[in-house]
N, C-alpha and C positions, 0 to 999 in steps of 0.2 A: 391887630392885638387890642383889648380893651386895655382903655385907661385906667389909673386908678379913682375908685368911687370915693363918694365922700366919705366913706366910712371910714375909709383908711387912713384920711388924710393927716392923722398925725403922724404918721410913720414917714412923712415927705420932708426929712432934712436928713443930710450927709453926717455918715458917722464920726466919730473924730477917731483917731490913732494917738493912743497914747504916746508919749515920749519917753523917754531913756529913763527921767529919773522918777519917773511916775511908777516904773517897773522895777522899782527894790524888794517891794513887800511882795512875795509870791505865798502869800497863806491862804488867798483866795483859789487856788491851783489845787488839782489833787496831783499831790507828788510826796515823793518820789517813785518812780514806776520802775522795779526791778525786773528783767529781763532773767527765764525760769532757764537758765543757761545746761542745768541739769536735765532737762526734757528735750526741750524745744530743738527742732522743730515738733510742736504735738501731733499733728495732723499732716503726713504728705499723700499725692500721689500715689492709687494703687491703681495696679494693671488686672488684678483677677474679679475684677468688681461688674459686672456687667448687665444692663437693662434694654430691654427692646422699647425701643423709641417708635411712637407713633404715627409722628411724623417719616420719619426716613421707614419706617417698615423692616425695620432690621435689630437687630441685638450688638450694639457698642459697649465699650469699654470708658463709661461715663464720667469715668475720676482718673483715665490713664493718663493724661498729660499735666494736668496742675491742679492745687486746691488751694483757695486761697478766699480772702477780704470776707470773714465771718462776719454773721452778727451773734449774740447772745442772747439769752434770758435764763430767768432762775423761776424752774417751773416743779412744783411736788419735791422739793426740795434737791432739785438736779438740776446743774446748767447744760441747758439744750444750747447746741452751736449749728445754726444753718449756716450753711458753709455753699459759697460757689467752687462749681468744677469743672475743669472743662473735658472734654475726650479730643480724640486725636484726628477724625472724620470733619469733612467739610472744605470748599473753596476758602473759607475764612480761618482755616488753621482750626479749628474744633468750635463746638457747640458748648455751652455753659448751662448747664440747669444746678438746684441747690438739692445740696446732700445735707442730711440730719444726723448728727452725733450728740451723742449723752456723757455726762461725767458724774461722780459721786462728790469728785474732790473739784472741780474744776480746773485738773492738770491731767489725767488717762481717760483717755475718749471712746466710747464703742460704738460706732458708727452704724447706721442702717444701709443693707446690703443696696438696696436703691434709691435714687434721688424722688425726694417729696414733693418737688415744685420744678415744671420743664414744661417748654415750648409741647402743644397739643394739637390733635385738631378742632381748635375750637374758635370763638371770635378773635381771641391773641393775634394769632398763627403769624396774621399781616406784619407787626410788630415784632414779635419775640423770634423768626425762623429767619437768614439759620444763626444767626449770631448766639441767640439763644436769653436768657435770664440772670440780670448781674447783680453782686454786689448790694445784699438783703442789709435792713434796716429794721429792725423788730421796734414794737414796743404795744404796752396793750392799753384798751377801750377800759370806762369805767366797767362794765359787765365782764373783763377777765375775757374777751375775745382781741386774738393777735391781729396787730394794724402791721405790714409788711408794706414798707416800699422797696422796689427795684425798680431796676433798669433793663427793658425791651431794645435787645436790639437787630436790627433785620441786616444790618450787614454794611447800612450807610448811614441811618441815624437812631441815635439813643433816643427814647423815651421814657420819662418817670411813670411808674404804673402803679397801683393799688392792688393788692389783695389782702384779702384777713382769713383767720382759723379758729376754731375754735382747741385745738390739739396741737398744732403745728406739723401734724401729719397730711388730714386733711382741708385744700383749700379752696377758696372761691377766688376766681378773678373779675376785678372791679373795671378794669380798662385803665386807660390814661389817666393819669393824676390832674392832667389839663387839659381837661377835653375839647376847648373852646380854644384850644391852641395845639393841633394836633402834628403842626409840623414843626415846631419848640425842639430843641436841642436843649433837652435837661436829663439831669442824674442825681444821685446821690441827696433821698432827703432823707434828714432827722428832724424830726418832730420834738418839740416841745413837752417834756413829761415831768411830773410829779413824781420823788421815791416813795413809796409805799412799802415799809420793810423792804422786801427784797426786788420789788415791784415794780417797773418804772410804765408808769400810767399817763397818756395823754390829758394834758390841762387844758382847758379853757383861759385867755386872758383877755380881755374887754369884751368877753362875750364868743371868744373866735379862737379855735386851735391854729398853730404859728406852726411852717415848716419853717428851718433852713435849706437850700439846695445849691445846687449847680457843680461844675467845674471847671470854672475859673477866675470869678469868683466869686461872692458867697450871695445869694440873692432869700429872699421871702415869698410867702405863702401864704393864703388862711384856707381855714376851711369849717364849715359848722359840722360834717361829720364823719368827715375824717378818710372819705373816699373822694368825694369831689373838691380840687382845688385851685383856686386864683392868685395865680404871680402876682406882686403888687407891682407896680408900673410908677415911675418918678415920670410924668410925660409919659413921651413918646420910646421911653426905653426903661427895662428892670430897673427897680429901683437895688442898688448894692450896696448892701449894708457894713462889708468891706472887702479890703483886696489885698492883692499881692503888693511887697513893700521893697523897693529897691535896697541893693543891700545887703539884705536877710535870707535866711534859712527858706523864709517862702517867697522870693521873689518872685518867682513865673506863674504859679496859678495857687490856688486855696479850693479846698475842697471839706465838705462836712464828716465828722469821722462816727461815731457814734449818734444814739440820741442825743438832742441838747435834753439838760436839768437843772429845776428851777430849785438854788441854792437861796441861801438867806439872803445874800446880798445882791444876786443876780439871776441871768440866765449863763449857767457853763456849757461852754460847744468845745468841747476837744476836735479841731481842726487838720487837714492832714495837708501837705501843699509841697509842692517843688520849686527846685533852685534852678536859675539859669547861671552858668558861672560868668558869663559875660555881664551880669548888672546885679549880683546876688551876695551870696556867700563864699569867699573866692578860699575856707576852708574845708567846702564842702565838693563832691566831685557834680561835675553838671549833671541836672537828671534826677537829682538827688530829692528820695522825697524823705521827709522827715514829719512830724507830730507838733503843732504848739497849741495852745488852751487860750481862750476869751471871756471875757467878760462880760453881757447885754445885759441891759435893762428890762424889768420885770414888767414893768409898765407900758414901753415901747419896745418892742423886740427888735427894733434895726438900730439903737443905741446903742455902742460902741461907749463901755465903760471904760474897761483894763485889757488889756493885751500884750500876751507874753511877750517879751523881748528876744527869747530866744527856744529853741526845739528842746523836748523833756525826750523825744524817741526818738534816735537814728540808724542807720542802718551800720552795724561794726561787726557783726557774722558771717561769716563766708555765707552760709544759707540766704542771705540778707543783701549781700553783694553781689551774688551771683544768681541767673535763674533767669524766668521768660523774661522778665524787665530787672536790670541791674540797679541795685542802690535804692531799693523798697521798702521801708516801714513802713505800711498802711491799715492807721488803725479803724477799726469798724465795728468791734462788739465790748462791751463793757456791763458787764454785771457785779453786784454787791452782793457776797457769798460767803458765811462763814467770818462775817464781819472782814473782810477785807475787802480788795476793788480788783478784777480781775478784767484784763484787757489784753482782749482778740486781736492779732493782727497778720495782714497778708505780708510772708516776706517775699521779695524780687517775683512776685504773679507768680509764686510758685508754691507756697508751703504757708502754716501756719503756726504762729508761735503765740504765746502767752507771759506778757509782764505782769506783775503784782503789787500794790502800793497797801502798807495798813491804812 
């Protein structure tokens, strides 16, 4: 693995964690997130949905077993939600490609009869079969072209990957997000964006677009364009910018939920992470994954301002409690729509639901 260059070298001190009473004023936070209890779940599982996969040479049933861990955008005045799903075919319990749905309101969804983005036969293949393509991360390029990270996975290890669109119908695939580290064990990035009205646009800061990633826990990124990208490295190991905190709601791992957004006072990363109840939250059921919000510095993005003291989402719905993985909020899409904040989330790897905050 390379080290880190000099370039980065300011980013090379350990974040701090705020304390208890550093955590009163929460006006830096967007909250509160109301749970649309009259819909939700919006998005489940259908069985009459069906596309011939190229890979297998056959025609599956590509959404019949779960849909879940959207992302968002607010595109021609509609929130598009790319959505993973999986079908029910395969040694690994189903294949995952991303289905595309449409809203007017950003609460009834119309969904496209096939998925927009799935394992091909193409350079991927090695990568993305059969596990398939997880857990999408939108946000867009100065020129209004969609920057997509997911996760490749062949059935024994994840890989972050790149792709962009101009439509979000049709896409190009970039390859590995770290190609100079192709046997890395990463997932889940969000990119560092600017809001633009409804827009959330990849920034530049010191000259360098910033991911956050990983899971378990939160590691760094740059990149100058936004397809090739470098871990930053403290040494001989990631550098982590923070972690799970014994104790709390996220004791066991931390994970990036949405984009991050570059707010007046910071960078905001809505976070997603689980309990162990043996060193955690002993009000929480083990397993339990829950939502909390941070605070980075604009200046250095592994700066550990503010950080919540406790979870804003949990899992208290039956839909939410029960399902492939029990005790799920896992949030992944957020958009600003109709002057509100509307946010995407996988409940138990099964369905998806939508909270709202003005």
């Amino acid at each position: 693995m390379k080290h880190l260059t000099p370039l980065f070298a300011l980013l090379l001190f350990a974040a701090c964690t705020p304390n208890s009473n550093q955590e009163e004023n929460t006006s830096w936070q967007l909250r509160p997130f109301v749970k649309v209890d009259s819909l939700n779940p919006v998005l489940e599982a259908l069985a009459n949905t069906t596309f011939y996969c190229p890979v297998r040479k056959d025609t599956v049933r590509w959404e019949e077993k779960d849909v879940f861990n959207p992302s968002a955008v607010v595109r021609d005045g509609k929130v598009y939600l790319l959505y993973r799903a999986e079908d029910t075919v395969g040694k690994h319990a189903g294949t995952s490609r991303l289905g595309l749905a449409v809203s007017e309101d950003g609460l009834h969804f119309t969904r496209m009869a096939e998925p927009v983005f799935y394992p091909d036969e193409d350079s991927m293949k090695m990568y993305e079969w059969e596990g398939g393509v997880e857990d999408p991360r939108l946000v867009e390029d100065e020129k209004g072209r969609y920057i997509l990270t997911y996760t490749a996975y062949d059935g024994n290890l994840a890989r972050l990957c790149v792709a962009s669109s101009p439509d979000l119908i049709h896409w190009t695939k970039h390859g590995l997000a770290f190609k100079d580290h192709p046997e890395l064990w990463s997932k889940s990035g969000a990119i560092i964006t600017a809001r633009q009205q409804d827009q959330f646009v990849a920034t530049k800061i010191n000259n360098h677009y910033y991911m956050y990633w990983g899971d378990t826990d939160i590691f760094l990124a740059t990149s100058d364009n936004l397809v090739d990208w470098t871990p930053v490295f403290d040494g001989d190991e990631l550098l982590k910018v923070f972690s799970p905190r014994p104790g709390k709601f996220d004791s066991d791992l931390v994970e990036p939920g949405p984009h991050a957004m570059l707010q007046e006072d910071g960078i905001l990363l809505i976070y997603n992470s689980r309990n162990k109840l043996e060193k955690g939250d002993q009000q929480l059921p083990d397993g339990n994954y829950a939502a909390g919000q941070i605070l980075l510095n604009k200046e250095n993005p592994a700066e550990v301002l503010k950080r919540s003291e406790n979870y804003f989402i949990t899992p208290d719905k039956d839909y939410e409690i029960t399902g492939q993985v029990n005790n799920v909020c896992f949030v992944e899409g957020l958009v600003h729509f109709k002057n509100r904040w509307f946010l995407y989330y996988g409940t138990a790897d099964s369905k998806i639901a939508v909270a709202v905050a003005e």
